[in-house]
TIVO-2410 file (N, C-alpha, C; in nm, 3 decimals):
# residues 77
REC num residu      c1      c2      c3 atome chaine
REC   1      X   0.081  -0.120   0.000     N      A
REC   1      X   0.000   0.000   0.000    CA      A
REC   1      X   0.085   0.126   0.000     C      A
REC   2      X   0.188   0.100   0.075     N      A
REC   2      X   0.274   0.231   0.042    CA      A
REC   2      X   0.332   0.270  -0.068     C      A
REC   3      X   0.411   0.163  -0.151     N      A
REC   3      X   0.431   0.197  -0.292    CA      A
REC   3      X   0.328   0.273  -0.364     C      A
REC   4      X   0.221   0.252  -0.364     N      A
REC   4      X   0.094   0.301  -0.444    CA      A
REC   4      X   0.049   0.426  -0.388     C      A
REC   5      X   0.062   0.473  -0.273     N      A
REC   5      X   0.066   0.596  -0.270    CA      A
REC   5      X   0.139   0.664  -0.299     C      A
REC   6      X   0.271   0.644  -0.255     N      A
REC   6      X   0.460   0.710  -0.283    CA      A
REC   6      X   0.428   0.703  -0.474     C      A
REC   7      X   0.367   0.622  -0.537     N      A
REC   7      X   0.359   0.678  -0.675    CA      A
REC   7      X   0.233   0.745  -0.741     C      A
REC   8      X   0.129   0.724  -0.634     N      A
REC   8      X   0.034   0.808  -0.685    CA      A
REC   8      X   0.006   0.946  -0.732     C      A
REC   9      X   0.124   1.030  -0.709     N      A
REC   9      X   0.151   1.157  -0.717    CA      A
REC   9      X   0.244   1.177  -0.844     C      A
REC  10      X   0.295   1.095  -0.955     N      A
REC  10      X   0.345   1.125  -1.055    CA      A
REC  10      X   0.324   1.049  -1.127     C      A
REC  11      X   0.166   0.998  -1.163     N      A
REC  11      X   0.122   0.884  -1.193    CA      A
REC  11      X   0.130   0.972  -1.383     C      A
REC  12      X   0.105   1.094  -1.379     N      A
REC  12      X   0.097   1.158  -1.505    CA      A
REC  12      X   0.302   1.137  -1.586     C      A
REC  13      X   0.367   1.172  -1.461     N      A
REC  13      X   0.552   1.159  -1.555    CA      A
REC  13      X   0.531   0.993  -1.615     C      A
REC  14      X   0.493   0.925  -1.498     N      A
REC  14      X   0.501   0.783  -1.589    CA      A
REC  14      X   0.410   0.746  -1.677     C      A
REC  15      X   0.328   0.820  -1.673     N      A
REC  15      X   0.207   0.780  -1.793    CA      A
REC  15      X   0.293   0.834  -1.941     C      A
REC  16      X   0.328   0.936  -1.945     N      A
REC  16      X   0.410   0.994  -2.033    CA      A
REC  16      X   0.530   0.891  -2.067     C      A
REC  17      X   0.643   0.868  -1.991     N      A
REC  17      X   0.773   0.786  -1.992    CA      A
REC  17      X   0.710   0.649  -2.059     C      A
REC  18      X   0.592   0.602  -2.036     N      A
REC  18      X   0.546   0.458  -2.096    CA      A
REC  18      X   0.491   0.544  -2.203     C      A
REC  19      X   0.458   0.593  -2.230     N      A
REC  19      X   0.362   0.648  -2.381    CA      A
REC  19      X   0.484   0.687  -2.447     C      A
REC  20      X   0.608   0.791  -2.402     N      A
REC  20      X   0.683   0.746  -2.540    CA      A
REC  20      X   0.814   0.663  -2.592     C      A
REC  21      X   0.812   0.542  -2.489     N      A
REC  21      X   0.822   0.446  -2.532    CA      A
REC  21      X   0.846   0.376  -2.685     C      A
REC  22      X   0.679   0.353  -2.727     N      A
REC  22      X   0.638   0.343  -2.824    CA      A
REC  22      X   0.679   0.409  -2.946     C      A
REC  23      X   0.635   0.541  -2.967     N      A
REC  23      X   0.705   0.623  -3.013    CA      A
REC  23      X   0.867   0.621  -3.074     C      A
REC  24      X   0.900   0.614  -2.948     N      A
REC  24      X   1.057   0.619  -2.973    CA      A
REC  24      X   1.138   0.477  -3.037     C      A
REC  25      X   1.096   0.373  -3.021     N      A
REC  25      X   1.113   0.260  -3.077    CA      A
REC  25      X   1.073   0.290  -3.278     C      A
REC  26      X   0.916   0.321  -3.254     N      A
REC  26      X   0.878   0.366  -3.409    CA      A
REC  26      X   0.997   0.456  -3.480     C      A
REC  27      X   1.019   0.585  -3.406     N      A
REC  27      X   1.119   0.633  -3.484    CA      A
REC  27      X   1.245   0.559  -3.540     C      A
REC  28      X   1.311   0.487  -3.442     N      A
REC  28      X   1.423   0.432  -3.442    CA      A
REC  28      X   1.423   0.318  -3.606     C      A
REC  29      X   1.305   0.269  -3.611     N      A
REC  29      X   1.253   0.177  -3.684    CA      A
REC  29      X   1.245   0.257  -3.824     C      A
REC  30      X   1.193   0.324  -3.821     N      A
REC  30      X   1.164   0.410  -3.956    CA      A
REC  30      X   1.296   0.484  -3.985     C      A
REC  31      X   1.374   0.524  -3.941     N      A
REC  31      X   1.488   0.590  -3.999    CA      A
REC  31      X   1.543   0.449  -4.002     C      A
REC  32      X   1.619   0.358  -3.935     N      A
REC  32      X   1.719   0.297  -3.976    CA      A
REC  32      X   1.650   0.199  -4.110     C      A
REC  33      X   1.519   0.194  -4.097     N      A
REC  33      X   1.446   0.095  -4.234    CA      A
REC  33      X   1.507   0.218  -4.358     C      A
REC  34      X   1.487   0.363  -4.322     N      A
REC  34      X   1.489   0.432  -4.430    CA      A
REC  34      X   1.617   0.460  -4.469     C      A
REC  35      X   1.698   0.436  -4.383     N      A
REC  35      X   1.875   0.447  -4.403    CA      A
REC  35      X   1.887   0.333  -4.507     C      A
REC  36      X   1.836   0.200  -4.470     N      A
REC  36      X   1.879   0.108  -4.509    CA      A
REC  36      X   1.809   0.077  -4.712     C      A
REC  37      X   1.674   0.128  -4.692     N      A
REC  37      X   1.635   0.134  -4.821    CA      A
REC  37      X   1.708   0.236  -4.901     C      A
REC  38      X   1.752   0.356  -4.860     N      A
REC  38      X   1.823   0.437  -4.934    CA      A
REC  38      X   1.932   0.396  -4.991     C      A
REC  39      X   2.014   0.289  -4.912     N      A
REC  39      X   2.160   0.232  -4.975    CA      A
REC  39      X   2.112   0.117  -5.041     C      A
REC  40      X   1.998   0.017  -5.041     N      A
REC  40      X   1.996  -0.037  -5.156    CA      A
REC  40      X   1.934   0.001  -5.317     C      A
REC  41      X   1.877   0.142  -5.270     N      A
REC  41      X   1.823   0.171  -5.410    CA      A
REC  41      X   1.842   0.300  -5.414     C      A
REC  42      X   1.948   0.363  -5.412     N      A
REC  42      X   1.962   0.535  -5.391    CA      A
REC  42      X   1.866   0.575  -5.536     C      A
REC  43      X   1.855   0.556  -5.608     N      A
REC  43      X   1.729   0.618  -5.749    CA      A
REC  43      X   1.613   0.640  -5.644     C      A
REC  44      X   1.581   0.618  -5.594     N      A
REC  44      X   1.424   0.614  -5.489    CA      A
REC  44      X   1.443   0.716  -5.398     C      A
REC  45      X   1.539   0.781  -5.363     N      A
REC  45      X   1.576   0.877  -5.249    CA      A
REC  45      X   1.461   0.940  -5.214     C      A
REC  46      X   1.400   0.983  -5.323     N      A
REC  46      X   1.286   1.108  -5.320    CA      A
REC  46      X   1.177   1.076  -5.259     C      A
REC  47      X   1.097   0.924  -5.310     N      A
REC  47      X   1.005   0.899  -5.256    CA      A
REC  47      X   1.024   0.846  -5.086     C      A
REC  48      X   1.101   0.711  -5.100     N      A
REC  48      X   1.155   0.704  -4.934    CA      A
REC  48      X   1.184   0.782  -4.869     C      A
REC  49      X   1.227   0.883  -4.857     N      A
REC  49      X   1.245   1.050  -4.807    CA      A
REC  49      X   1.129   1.096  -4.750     C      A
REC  50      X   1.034   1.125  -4.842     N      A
REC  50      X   0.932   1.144  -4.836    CA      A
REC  50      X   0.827   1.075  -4.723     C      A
REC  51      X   0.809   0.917  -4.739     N      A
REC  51      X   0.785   0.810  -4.656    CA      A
REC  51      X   0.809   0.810  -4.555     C      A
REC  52      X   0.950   0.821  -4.513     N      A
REC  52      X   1.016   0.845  -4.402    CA      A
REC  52      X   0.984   0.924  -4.326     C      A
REC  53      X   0.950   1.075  -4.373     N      A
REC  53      X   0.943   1.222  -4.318    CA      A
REC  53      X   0.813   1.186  -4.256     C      A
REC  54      X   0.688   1.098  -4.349     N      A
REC  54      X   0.552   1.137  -4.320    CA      A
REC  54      X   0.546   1.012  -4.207     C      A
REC  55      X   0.616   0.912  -4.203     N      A
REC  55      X   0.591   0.788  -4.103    CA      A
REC  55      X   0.658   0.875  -3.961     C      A
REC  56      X   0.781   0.951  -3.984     N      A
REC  56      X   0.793   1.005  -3.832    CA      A
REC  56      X   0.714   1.121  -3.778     C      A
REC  57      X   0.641   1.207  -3.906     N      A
REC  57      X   0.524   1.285  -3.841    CA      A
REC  57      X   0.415   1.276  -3.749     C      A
REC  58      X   0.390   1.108  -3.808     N      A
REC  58      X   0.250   1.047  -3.779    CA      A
REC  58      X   0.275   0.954  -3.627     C      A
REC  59      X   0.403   0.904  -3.657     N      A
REC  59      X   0.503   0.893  -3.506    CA      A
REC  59      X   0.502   0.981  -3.389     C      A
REC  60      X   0.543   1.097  -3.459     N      A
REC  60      X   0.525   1.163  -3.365    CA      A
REC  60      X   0.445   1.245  -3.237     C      A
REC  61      X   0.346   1.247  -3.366     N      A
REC  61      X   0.237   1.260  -3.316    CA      A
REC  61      X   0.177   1.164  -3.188     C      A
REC  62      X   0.211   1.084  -3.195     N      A
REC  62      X   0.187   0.953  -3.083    CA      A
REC  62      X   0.195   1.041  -2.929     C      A
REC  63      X   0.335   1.071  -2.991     N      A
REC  63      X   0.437   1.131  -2.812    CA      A
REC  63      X   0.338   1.258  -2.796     C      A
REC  64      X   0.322   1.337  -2.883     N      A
REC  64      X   0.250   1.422  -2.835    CA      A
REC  64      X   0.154   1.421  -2.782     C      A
REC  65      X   0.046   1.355  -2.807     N      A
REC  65      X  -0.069   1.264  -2.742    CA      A
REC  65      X  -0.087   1.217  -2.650     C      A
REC  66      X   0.039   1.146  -2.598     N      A
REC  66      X   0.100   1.075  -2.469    CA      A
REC  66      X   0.091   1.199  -2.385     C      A
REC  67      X   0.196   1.314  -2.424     N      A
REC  67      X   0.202   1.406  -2.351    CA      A
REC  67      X   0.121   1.534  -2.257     C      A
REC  68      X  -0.010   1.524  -2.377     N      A
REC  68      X  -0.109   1.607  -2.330    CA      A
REC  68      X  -0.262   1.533  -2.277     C      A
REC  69      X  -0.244   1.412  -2.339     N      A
REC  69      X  -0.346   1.300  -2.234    CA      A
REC  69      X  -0.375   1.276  -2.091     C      A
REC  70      X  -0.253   1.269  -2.039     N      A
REC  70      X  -0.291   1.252  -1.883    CA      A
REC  70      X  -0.349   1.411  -1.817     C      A
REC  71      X  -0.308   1.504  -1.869     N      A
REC  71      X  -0.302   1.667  -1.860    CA      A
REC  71      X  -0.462   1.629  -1.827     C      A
REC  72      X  -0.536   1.621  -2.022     N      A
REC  72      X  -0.690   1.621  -2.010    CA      A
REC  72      X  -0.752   1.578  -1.874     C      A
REC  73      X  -0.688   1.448  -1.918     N      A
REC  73      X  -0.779   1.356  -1.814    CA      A
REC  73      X  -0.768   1.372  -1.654     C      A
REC  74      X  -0.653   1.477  -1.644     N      A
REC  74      X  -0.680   1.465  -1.474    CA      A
REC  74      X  -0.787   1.618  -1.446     C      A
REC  75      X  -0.785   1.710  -1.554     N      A
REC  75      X  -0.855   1.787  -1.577    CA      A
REC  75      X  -1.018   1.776  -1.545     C      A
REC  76      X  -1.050   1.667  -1.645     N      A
REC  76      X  -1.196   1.641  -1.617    CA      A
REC  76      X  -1.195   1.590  -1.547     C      A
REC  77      X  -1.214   1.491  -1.457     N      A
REC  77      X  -1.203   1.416  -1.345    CA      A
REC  77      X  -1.194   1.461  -1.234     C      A
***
């Protein structure tokens, strides 16, 4: 019971630290996939570039989400 109180008070930092997680793995994934497609087919630069840019946007977006979620929700509540 004490643990659960002693963390009940930054239950929002770790909600965040596990939310971007996720995120940060995705990025890691999408650039080194996009490093790696670029050196087998450098003619393609443009479009994989492209791919790349819009998969870590949509990535990103994740963390941000993470970030302002617990905010809402302790808001209404």
């Amino acid at each position: 019971m004490d643990v659960l109180a002693a963390v009940s008070g930054n239950v929002t930092a770790i909600g965040y630290g596990l939310a971007a997680i996720g995120p940060g793995i995705g990025v890691g994934i999408i650039f080194g996939q996009g490093v790696q497609a670029i050196a087998r087919q450098p003619e393609a630069y443009p479009l994989i570039r492209q791919n790349m840019l819009l998969g870590f946007v949509l990535t990103e977006a994740l963390a941000l989400i993470g970030l302002v979620a617990p905010f809402l929700f302790r808001t209404i509540t």
